[in-house]
N, CA, C and O atoms as a MOPAC input file, in Angstrom:
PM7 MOZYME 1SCF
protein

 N     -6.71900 1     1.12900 1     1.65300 1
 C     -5.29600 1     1.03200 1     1.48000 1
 C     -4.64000 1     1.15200 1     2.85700 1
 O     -4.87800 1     2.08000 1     3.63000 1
 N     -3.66600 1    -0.01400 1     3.14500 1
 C     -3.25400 1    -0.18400 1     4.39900 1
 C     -1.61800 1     0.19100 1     4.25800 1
 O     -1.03100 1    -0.51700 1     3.43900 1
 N     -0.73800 1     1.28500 1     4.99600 1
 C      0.51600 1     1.34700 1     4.72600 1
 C      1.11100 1     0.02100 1     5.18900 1
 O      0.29700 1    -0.42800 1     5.99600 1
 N      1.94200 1    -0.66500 1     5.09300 1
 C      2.90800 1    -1.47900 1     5.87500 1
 C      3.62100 1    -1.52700 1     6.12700 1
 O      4.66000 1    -1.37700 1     5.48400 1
 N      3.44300 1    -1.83000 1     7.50300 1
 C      4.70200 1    -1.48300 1     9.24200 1
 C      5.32300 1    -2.50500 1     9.53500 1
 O      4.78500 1    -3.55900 1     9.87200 1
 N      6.60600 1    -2.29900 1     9.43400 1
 C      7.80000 1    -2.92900 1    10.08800 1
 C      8.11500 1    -2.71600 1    11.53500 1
 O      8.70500 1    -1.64000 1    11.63000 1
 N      7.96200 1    -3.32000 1    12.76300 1
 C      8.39400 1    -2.96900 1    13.38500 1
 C      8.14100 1    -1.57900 1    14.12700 1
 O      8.94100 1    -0.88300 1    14.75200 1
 N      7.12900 1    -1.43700 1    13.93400 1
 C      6.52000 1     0.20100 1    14.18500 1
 C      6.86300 1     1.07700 1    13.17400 1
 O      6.31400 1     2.16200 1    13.36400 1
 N      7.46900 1     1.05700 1    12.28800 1
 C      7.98100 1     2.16200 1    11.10800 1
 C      7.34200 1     1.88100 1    10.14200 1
 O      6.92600 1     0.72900 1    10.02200 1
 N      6.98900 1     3.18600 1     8.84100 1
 C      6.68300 1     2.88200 1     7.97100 1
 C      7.60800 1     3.00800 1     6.98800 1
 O      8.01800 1     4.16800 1     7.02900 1
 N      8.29800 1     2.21900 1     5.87400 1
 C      9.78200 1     2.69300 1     5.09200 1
 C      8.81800 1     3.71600 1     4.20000 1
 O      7.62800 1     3.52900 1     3.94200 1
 N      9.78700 1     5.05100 1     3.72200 1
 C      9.33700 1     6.24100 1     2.83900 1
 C     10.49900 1     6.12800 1     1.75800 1
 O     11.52600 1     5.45200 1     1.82100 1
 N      9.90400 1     7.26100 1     0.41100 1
 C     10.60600 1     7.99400 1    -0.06800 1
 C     10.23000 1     9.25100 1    -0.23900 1
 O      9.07600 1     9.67700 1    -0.27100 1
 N     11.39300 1     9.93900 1    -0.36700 1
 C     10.24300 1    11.72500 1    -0.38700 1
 C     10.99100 1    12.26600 1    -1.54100 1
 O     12.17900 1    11.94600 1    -1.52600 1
 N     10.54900 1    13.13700 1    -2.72200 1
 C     11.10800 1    13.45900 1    -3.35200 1
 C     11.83800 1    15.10000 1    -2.96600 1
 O     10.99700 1    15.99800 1    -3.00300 1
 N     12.88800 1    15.43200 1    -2.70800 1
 C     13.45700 1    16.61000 1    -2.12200 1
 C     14.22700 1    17.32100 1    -3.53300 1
 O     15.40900 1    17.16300 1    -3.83900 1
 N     13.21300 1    18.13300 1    -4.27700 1
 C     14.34100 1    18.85700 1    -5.14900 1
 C     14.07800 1    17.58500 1    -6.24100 1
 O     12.99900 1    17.01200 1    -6.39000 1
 N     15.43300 1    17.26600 1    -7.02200 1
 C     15.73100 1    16.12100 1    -7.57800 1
 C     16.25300 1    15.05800 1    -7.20700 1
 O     16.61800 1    14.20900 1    -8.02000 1
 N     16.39100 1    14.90500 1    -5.78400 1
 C     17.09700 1    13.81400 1    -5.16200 1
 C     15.63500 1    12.79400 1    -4.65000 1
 O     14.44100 1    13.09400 1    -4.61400 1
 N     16.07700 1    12.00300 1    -4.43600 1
 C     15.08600 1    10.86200 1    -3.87900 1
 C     15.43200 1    10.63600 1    -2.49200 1
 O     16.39800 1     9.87600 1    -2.43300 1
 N     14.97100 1    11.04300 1    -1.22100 1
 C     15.30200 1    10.33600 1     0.08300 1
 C     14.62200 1     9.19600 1     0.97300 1
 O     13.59000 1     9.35600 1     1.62500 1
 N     15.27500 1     8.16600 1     0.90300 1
 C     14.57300 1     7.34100 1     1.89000 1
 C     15.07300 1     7.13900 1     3.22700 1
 O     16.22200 1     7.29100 1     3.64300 1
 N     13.81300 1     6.69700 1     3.96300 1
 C     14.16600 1     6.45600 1     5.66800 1
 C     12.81000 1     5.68700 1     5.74700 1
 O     12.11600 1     5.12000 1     4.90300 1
 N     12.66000 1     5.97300 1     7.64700 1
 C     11.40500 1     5.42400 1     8.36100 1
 C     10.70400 1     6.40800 1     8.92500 1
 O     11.25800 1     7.42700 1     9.33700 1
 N      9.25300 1     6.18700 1     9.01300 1
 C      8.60900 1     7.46700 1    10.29100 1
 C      8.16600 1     6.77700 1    11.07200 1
 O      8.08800 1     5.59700 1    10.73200 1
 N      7.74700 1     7.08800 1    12.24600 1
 C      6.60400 1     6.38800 1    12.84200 1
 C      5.70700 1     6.40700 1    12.26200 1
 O      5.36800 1     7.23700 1    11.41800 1
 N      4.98200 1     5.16100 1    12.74900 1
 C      3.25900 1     4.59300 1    11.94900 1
 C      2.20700 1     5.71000 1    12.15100 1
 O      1.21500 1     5.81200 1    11.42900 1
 N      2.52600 1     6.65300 1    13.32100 1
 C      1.43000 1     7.70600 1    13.65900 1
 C      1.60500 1     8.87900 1    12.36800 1
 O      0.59000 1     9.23600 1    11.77000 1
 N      2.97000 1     9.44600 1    11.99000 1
 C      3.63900 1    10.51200 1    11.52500 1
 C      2.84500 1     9.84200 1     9.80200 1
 O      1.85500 1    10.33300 1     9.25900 1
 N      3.43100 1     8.98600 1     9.43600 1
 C      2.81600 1     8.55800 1     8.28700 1
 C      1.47100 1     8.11800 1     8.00000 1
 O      1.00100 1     7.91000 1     6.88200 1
 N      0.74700 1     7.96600 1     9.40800 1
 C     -0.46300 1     8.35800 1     8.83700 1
 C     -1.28700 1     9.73500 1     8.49200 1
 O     -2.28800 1     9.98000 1     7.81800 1
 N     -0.46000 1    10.44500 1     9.21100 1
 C     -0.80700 1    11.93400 1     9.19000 1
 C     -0.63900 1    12.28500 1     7.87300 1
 O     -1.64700 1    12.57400 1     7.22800 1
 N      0.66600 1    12.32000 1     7.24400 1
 C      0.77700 1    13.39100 1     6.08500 1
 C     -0.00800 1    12.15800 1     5.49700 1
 O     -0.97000 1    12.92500 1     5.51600 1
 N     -0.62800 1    10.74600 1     4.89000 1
 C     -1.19800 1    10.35800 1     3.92200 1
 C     -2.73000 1    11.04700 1     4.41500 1
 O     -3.36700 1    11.71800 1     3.60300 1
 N     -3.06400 1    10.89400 1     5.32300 1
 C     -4.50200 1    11.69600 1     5.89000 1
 C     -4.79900 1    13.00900 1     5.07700 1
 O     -5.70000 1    13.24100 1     4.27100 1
 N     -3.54500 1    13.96500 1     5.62900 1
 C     -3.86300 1    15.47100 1     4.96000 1
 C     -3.45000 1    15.58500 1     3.61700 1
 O     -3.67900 1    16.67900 1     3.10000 1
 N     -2.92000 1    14.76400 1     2.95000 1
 C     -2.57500 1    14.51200 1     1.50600 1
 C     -3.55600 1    14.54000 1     0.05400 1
 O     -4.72000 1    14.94100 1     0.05600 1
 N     -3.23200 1    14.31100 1    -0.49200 1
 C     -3.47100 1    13.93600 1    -2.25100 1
 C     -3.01600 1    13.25500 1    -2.26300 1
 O     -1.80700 1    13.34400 1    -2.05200 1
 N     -3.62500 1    12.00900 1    -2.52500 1
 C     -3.55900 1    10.25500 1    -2.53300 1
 C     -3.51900 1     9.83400 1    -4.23900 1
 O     -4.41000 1    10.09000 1    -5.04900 1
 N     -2.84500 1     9.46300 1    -4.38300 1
 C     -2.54000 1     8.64300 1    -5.67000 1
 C     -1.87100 1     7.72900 1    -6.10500 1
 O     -1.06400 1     7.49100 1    -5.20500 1
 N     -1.71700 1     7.15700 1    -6.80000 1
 C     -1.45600 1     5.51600 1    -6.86200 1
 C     -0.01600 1     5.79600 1    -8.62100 1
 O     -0.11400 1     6.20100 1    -9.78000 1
 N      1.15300 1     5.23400 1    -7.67100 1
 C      2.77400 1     5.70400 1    -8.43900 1
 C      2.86500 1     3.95500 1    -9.07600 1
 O      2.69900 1     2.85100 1    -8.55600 1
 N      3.16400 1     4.36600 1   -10.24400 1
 C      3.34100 1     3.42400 1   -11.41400 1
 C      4.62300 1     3.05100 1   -11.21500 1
 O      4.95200 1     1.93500 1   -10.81300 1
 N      5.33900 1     3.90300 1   -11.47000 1
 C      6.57600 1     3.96100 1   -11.36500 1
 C      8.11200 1     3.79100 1   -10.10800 1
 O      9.31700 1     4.04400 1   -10.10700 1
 N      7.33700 1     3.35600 1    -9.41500 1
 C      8.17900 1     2.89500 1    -8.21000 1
 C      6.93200 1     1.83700 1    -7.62800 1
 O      5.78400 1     2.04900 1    -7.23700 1
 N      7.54600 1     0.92500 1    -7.73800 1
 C      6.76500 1    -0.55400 1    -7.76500 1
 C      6.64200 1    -1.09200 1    -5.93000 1
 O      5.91100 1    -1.94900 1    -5.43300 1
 N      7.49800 1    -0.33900 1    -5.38900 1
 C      7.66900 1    -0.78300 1    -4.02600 1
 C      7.30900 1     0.16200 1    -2.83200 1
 O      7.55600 1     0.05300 1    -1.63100 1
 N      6.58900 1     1.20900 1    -3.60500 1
 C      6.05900 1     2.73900 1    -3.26100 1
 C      4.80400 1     3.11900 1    -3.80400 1
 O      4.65100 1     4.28400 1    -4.17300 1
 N      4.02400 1     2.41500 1    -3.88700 1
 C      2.10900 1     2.36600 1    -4.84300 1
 C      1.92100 1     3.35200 1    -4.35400 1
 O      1.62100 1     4.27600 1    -5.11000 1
 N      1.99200 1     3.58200 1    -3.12100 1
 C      1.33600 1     5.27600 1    -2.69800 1
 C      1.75600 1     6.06400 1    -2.80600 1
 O      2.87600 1     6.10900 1    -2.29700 1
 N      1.18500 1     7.53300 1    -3.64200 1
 C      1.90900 1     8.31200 1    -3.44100 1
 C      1.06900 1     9.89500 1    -3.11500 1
 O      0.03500 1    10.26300 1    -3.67200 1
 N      1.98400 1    10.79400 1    -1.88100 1
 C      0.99800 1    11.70700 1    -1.40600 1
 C      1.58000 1    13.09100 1    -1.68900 1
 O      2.60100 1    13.57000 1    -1.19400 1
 N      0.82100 1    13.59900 1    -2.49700 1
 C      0.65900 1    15.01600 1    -2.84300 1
 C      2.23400 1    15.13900 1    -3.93200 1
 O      2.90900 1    16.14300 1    -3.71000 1
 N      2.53800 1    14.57900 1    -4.56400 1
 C      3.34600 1    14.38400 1    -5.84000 1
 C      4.88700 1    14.36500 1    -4.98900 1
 O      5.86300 1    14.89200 1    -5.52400 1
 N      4.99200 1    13.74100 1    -3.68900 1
 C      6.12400 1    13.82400 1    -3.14400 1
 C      6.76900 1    13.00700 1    -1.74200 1
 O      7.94900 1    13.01600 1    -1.39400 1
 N      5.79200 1    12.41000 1    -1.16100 1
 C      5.96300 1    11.17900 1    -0.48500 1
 C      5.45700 1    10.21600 1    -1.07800 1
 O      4.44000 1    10.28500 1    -1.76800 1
 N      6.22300 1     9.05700 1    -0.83500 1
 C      6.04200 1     7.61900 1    -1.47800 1
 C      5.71800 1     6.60800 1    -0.22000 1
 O      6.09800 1     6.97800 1     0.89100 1
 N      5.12600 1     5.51800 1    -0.32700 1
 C      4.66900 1     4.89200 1     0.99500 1
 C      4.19200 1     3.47900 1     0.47800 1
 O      3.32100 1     3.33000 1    -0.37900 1
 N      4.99900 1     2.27500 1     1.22600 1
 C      4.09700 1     1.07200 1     0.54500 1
 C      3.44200 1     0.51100 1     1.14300 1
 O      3.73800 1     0.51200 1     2.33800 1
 N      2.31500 1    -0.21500 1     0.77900 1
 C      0.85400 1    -0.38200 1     1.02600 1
 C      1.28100 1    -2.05300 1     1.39300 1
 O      2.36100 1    -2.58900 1     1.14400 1
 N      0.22400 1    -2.59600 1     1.97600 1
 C      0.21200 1    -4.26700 1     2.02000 1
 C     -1.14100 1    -4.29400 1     0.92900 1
 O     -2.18800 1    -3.65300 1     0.85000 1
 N     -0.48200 1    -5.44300 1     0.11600 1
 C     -1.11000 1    -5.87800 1    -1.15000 1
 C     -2.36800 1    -6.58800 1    -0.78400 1
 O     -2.44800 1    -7.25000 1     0.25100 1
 N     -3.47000 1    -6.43500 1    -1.73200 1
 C     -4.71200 1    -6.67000 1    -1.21900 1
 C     -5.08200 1    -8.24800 1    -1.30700 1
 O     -5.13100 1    -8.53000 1    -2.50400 1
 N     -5.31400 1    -9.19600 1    -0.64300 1
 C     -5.32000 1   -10.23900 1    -0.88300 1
 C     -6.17400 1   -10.74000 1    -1.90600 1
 O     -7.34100 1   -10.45400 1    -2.17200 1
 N     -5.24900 1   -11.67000 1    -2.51500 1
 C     -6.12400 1   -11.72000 1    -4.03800 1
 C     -7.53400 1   -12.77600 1    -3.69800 1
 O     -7.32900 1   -13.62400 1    -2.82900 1
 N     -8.61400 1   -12.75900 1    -4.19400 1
 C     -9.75300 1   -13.61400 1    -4.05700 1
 C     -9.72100 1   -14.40200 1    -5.50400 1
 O    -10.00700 1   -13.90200 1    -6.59200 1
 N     -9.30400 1   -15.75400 1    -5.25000 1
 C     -9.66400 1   -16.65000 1    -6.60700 1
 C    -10.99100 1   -16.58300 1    -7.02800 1
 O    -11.72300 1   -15.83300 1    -6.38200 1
 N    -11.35900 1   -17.06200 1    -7.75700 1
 C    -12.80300 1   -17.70500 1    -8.29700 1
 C    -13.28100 1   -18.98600 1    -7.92400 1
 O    -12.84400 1   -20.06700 1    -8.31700 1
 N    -14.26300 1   -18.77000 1    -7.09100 1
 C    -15.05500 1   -20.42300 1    -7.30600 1
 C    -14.77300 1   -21.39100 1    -8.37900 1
 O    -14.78100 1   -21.23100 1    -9.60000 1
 N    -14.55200 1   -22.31000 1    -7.74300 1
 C    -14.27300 1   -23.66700 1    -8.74200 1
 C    -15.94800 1   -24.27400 1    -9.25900 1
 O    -16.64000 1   -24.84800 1    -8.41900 1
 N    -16.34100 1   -24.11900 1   -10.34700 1
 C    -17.52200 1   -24.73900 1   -10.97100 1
 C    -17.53700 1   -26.14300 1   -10.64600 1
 O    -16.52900 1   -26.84400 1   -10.55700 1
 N    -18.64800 1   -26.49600 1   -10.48500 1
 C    -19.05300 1   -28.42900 1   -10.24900 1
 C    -18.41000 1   -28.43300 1    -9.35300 1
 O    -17.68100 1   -29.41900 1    -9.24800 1
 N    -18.34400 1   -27.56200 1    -8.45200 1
 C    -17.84800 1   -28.31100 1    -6.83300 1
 C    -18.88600 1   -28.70000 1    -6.06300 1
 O    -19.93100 1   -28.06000 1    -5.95300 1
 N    -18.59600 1   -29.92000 1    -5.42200 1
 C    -19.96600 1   -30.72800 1    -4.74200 1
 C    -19.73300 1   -30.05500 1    -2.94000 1
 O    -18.90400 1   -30.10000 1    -2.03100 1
 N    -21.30300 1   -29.36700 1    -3.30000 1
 C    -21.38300 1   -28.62900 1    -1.82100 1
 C    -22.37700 1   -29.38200 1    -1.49000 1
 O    -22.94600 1   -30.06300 1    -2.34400 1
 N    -22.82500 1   -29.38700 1     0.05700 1
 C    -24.24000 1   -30.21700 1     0.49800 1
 C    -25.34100 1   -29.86300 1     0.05200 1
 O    -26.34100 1   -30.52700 1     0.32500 1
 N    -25.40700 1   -28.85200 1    -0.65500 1
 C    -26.60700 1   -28.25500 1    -1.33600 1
 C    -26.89300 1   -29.24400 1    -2.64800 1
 O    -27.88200 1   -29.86700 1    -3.03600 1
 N    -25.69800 1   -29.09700 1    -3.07700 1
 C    -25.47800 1   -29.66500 1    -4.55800 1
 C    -25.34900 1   -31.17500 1    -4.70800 1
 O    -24.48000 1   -31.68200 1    -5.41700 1
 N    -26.06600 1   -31.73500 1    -4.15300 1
 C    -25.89200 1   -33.28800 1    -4.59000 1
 C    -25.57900 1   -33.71100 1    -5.84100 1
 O    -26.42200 1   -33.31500 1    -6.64500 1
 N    -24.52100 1   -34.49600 1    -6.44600 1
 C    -24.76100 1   -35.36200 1    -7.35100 1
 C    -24.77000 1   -36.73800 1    -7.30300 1
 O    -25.03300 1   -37.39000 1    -8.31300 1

């Protein structure tokens, strides 16, 4: 799981109390607290998948999807 950086920042949310705060950290700062954290994966904020120790939120770059081989494709192996 890769956070993703804007510009050197990573965008957050942190949950403070009952309020929700967002900003930026540096890419170093946010790797730290996900490092020393409890890593888990937030359902519920779609633009925030990560989430560390039930109180920072952090979004990830999406994993590139791998299609499936196309069947009967003519490779040089595969003569028809």
């Amino acid at each position: 799981m890769k956070l993703l950086v804007h510009n050197g920042k990573v965008a957050y949310l942190y949950q403070a109390g009952k309020d929700l705060v967002s900003g930026e950290l540096e890419v170093s700062v946010a790797q730290a607290i996900v490092k020393g954290g409890k890593k888990t994966k937030c359902e519920d904020k779609p633009y925030f998948p990560l989430c560390v120790d039930d109180k920072w939120y952090f979004p990830i770059e999406e994993e590139p999807t791998i299609k499936p081989s196309k069947k009967g494709r003519k490779t040089p192996d595969n003569k028809e």
